[in-house]
C-alpha positions in Angstrom: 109.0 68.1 26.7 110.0 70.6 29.6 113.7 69.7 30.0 116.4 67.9 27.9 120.0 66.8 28.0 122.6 64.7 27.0 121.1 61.9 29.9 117.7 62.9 31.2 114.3 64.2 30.3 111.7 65.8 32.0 107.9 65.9 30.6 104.3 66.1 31.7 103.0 63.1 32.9 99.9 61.5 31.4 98.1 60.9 34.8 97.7 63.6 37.3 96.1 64.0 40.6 93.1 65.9 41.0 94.7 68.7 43.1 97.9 68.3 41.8 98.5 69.5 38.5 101.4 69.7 36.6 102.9 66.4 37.6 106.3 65.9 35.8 108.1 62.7 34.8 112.3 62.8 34.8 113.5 59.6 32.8 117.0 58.5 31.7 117.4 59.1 28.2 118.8 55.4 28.2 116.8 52.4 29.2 117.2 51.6 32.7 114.7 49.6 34.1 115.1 50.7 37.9 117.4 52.1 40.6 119.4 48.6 40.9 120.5 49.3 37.5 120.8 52.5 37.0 124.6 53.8 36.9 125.1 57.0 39.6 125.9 59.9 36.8 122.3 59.1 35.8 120.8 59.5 39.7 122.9 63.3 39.7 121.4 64.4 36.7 117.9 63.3 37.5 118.7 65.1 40.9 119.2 68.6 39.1 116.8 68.0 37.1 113.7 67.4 39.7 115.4 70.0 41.2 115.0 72.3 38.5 111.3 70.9 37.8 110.8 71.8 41.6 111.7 75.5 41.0 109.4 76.0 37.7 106.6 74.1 39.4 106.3 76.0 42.7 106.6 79.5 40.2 104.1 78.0 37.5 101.4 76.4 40.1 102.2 78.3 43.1 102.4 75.2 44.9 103.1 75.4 48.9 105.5 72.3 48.3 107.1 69.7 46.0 107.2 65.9 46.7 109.4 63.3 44.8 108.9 59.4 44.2 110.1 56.7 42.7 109.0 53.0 42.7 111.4 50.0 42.3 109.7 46.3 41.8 106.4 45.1 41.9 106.1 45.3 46.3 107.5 49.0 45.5 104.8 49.7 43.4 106.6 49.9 40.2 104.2 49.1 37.0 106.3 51.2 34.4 109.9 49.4 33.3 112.0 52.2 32.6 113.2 53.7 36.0 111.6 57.3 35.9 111.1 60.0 39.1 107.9 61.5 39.4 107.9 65.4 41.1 104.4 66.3 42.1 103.2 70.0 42.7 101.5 69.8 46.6 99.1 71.8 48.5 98.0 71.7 52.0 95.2 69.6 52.3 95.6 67.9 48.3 94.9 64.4 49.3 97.8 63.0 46.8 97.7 59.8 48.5 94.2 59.4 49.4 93.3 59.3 45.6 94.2 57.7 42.1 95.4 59.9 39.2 93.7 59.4 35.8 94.1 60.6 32.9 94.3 64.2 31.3 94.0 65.5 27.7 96.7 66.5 25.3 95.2 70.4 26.1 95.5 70.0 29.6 98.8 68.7 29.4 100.2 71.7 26.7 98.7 74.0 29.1 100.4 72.6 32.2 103.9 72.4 29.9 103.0 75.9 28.5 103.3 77.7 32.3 106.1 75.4 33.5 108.1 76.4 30.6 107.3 80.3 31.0 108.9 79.9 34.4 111.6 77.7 33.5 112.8 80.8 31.2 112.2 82.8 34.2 114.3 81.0 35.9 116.9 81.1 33.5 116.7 85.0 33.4 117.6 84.9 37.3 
């Protein structure tokens, strides 16, 4: 876990891109299933938080930009059924969308937490 409050979280995500690492996850702490029905306090707080994430990510990765996305119904693209944001570390050139994530390892993932909570209490010292 990265990032918690009364009504969000923010973790590492599972999948990753190949040139994008350290690809976060915000999630209501409630079950929400999309942005239909989830209530507008929630969108604000996932809002600070991605924007937080987007602070600590282009610190930890050194990343040239940030992109966000979120998928709503099966034409949207959603396959997970618990509304969550996605905030993706980019680089010139990465190829996010030319490409499928897979799968990292619990290491990889600790690693990628370890530096984006180093500069999340960077951050905080600012």
């Amino acid at each position: 876990m990265l990032l918690k409050d009364d009504d969000v979280t923010a973790f590492i995500s599972l999948h990753q891109w190949p040139a994008n690492k350290g690809h976060v996850l915000i999630v209501p702490n409630l079950h929400y299933e999309n942005l239909y029905e989830l209530p507008e306090r929630y969108g604000a707080a996932i809002h600070r938080a991605a924007r937080t994430m987007a602070f600590a990510l282009k610190q930890a990765f050194n990343c040239a930009g940030i992109s966000t996305r979120q998928h709503n119904e099966p034409a949207g693209n959603q396959d997970v059924w618990h509304y969550h944001l996605h905030v993706l570390p980019r680089f010139p050139d990465d190829n996010l969308y030319g490409c499928l994530p897979s799968l990292i390892s619990t290491e990889e993932r600790a690693e990628q937490a370890r530096r984006i909570r180093e500069a999340l209490e960077t951050l905080d010292e600012q």
